[in-house]
N, C-alpha and C positions, 0 to 999 in steps of 0.2 A: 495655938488658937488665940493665946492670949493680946499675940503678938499682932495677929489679923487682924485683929478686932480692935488695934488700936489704930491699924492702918488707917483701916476703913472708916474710923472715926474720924481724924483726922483729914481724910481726904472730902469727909463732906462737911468737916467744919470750912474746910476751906472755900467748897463751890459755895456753902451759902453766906459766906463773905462776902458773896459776891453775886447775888441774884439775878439781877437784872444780865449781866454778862452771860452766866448759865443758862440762864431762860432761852437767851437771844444766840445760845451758841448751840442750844438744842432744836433750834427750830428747824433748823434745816433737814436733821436727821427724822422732827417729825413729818418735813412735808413728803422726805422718800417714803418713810417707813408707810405712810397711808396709801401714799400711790402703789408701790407693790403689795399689799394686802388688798386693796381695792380693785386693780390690775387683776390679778391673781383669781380672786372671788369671781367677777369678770368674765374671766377665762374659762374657770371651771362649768361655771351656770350655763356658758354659752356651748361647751361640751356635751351637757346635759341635757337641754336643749335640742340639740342637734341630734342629738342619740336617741331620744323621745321619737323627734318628729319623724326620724327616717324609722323606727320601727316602726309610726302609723301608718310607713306605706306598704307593710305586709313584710314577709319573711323570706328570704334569701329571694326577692326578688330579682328577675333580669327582666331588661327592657329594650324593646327592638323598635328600631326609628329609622324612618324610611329618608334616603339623602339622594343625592346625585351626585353623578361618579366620571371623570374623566377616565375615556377607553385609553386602553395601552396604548402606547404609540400617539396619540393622538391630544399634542398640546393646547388645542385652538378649539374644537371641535367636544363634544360633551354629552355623555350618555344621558337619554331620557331618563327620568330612573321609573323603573317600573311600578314602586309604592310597595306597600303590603297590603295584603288582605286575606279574607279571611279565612282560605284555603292553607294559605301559608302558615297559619295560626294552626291547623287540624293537621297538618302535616308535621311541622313541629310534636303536638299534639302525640302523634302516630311513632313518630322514629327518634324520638328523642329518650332515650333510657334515664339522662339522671335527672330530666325533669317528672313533677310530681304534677302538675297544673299548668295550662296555659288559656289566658283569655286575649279578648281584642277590648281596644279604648277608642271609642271616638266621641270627640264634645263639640260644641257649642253653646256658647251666654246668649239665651233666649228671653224673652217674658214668656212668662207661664202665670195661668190664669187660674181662680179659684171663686167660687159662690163666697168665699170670705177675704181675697187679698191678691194684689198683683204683685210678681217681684220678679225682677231678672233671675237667673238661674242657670245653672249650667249641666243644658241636660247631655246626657252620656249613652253614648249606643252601647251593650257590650252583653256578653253573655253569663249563662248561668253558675261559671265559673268565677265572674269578678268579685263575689263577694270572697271566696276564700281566698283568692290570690293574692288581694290589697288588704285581707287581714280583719274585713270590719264582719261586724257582727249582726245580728238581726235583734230587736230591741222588741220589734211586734209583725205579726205575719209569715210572708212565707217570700224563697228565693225564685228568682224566677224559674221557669220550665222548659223542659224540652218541647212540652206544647208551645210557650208562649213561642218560643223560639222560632221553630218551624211555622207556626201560624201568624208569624207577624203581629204578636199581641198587643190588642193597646192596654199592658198594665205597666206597672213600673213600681220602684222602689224610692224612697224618698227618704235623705238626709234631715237630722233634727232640724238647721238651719234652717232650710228649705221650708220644712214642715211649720216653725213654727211663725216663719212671715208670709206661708200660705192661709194656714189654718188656725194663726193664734192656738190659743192654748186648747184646740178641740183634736179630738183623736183626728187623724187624719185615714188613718185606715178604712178600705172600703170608697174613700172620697172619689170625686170625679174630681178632674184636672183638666184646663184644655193648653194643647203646647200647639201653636200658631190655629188651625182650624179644627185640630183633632182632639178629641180626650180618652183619655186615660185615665185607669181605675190606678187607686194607691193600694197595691196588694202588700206592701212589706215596708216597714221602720227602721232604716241602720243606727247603730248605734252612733254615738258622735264619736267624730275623732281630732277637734281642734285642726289650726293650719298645719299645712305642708312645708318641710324645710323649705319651700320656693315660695310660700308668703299667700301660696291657694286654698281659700278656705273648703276642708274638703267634706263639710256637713251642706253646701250649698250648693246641693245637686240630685239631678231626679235622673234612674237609671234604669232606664228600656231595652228592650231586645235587639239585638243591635239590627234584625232586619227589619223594624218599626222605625227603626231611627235611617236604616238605607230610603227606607219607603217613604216616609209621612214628613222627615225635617231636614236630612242633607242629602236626594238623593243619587244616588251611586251604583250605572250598571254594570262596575267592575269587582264589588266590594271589596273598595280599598277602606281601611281602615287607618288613624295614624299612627297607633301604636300597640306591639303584639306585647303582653305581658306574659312571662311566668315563671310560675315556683320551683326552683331547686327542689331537690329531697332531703336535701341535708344541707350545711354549711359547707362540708368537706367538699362537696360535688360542683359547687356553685362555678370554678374553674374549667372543667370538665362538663357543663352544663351549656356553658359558654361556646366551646369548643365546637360542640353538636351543632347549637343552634346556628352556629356561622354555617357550618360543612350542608347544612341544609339545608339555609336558604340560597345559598351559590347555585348550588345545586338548580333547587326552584327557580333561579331567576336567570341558570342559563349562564354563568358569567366563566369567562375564559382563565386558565391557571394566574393569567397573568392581568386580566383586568383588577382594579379595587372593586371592590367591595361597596353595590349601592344601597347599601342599611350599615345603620350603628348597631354596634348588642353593649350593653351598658349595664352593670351590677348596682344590687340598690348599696353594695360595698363601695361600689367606686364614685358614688354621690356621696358615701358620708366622709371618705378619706379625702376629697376634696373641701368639703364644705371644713371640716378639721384642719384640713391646710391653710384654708384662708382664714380661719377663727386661731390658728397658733401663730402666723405673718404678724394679723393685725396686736397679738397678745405681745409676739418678743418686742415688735416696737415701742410697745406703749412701756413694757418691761424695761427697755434701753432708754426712756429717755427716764423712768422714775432712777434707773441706776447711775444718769450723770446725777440726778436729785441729793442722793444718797453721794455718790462722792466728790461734790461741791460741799456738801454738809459735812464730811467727812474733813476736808481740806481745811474749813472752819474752825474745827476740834484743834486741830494740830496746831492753827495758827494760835486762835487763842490760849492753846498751852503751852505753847514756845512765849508767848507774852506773860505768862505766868511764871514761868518759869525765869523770865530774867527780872521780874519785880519779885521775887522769892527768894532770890542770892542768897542774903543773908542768911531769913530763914533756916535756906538748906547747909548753907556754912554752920549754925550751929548746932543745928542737928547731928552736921558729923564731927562737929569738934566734942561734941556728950555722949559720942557713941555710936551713931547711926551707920550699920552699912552703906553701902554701894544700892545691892540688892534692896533695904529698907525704903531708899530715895526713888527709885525706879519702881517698885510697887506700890508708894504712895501716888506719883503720878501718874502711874498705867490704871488705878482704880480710880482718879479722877475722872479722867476720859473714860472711862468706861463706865460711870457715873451718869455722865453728861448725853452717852447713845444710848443708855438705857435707858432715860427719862425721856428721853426723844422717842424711842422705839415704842416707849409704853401711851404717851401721850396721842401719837399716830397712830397705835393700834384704837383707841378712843377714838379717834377722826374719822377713821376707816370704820369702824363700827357703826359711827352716825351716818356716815355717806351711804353703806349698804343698806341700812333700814331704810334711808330715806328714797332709795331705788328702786326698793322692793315693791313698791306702789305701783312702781311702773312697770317691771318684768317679772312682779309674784314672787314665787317661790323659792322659782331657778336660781335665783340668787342666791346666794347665803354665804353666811364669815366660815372661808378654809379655817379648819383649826392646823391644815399644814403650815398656811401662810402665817398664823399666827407665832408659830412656833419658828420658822424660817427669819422671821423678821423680829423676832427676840434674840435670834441668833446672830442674824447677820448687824443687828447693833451693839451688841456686844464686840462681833468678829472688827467691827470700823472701832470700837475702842481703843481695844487692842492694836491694829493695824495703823493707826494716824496718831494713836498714843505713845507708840513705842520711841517715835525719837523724840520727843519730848523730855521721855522720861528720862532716856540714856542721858540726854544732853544733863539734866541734872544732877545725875548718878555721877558723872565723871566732871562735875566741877570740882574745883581746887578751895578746900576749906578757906586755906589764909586768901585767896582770893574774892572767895564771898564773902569772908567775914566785914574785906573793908568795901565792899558795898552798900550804897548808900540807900 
């Protein structure tokens, strides 16, 4: 111990012989070390993030999207596609086992009009299924009905957003509403749910029956809809949920063993693995270029201890002409450098620490300092000590006494 401790002393009598050099030889390792901690944090927040917002869109969602489909055989020439609508919705509905829920989605960004405030909005046909499917809640009021439903009602339901640049800060419950010549009563209050991983804000929206919305604002004597939503029963199912809904709508729409398929069916799993995909691409690049960062900084270390090391001849000549190992000379030097990433690594994690709070203004919460990265990047400046220190040190270990001695 005794022995360590003399090292270690020595090796930072020597960095701070020399300040301005150690300062200037750590900066490099600080400017990695902040970018992979701030990288990192980055990374994780945007995980976070993503994982929030795909939960606001309900739970084991699946989602059916109407396309067009080239016939078999047929390279030049191109199926009408049929749409959905919203028998296919009730038949899914019907025959589908490991679904738990199925609604229809249809929108348009309207004005909508109020005795207190105009505001565009985006009103939504759908039924009295979509609130538990997409997961939102009712805050005040009630869900729509199988009356509304059937009778083409004009009520509707109304997002806080919505709510509160129609009606200011008055209840809105009970209100009238008019959406192009028609009005609507505001029978129910969703809760909020902040935007949609795709940037939609989804409190700014008024939701009617979807045969009020065939009738009175898009309308449609086929009731196509543009998208059938619905809920798994489980997570386990969601595959096998999948499966159904395809074998069903082929079915419905007629399509031959060998035609494609003209609808998507899409998991609200396979929008978060994607959205994940594109948040870890953009994460390893910014990860690669902080890691040239760090071993640019790294390559620094080495040179300036290989420079050290040949104005120190002497020094380590008498050292070992008084006794000093091999081993003695080489762990004085490998705790230099490893000296010099650890003042880097600490100073960077300061850097990174400012740069995060000062983010945080800008994306809240989501942000916040990994205590993994912090630990990673204590690590990994140590690990470039070691790593860009070691021939340094050897080179000095295996100097020839009477040779250093007469250096000058």
């Amino acid at each position: 111990m005794t022995l360590w401790l003399a090292t270690v002393r020595l090796a930072l009598l020597a960095l701070l012989r020399q300040r301005l050099r150690s300062a200037l030889t750590s900066l490099g390792i600080l400017i990695g070390i902040a970018a992979v901690v701030v990288v990192v944090s980055l990374g994780q927040g945007a995980r976070q993030q993503v994982g929030a917002q795909m939960q606001s869109l309900g739970t084991n969602v699946i989602y059916v999207f109407g396309r067009s489909s080239p016939k078999s055989g047929a390279r030049v020439a191109t199926k009408l596609p049929r749409g959905l609508t919203v028998e296919d919705a009730d038949a899914i509905r019907r025959e589908a086992t490991a679904i738990s829920q199925v609604t229809v989605y249809s929108s348009v960004t309207v004005q909508v009009q109020s005795d207190y405030g105009t505001d565009r909005v985006d009103v939504v046909g759908a039924d009295e299924h979509y609130v538990p499917v997409r997961g939102y809640s009712l805050k005040g009021g009630r869900n729509l009905s199988d009356a509304d439903l059937l009778g083409k009602g004009k009520v509707c339901l109304l997002g806080t957003s919505a709510a509160a640049n129609l009606f200011g800060n008055r209840d809105p419950l009970g209100e009238i509403l008019r959406v192009g010549k028609h009005a609507y009563q505001v029978v129910g209050l969703l809760e909020a749910k902040g935007r949609s991983p795709f940037g939609m804000d989804q409190d700014n929206r008024l939701v009617m029956p979807v045969g009020s919305w065939f009738a009175r604002v898009s309308p449609s004597f086929d009731r196509r809809v543009q998208i059938i939503m619905a809920s798994a029963r489980e997570p386990t199912v969601v595959t096998q949920a999948e499966r159904q809904i395809t074998e069903i709508m082929r079915q419905r729409h007629h399509l031959l063993p060998d035609d494609e398929n003209d609808f998507m069916v899409r998991s609200q799993q396979q929008f978060q693995e994607t959205q994940e995909g594109i948040s870890g691409v953009l994460t390893t690049l910014l990860l690669s270029v902080a890691g040239i960062a760090l071993f640019v900084g790294g390559v620094g270390v080495m040179n300036i201890m290989l420079v050290s090391v040949n104005e120190r001849r002497r020094e380590i000549g008498i050292r070992i002409a008084i006794g000093a190992r091999a081993a003695d000379i080489r762990l004085q030097f490998l705790l230099e450098a490893v000296m010099l990433t650890l003042v880097g690594g600490v100073c960077g994690l300061g850097l990174a620490a400012s740069i995060v709070l000062t983010l945080q203004s800008s994306f809240g919460d989501v942000l916040k300092l990994d205590w993994s990265a912090v630990w990673i990047a204590l690590g990994t400046s140590a690990a470039l000590g070691v790593l860009f220190g070691f021939l340094p040190a050897h080179r000095a270990a295996q100097l020839n006494p009477i040779d250093a001695l007469r250096h000058e």
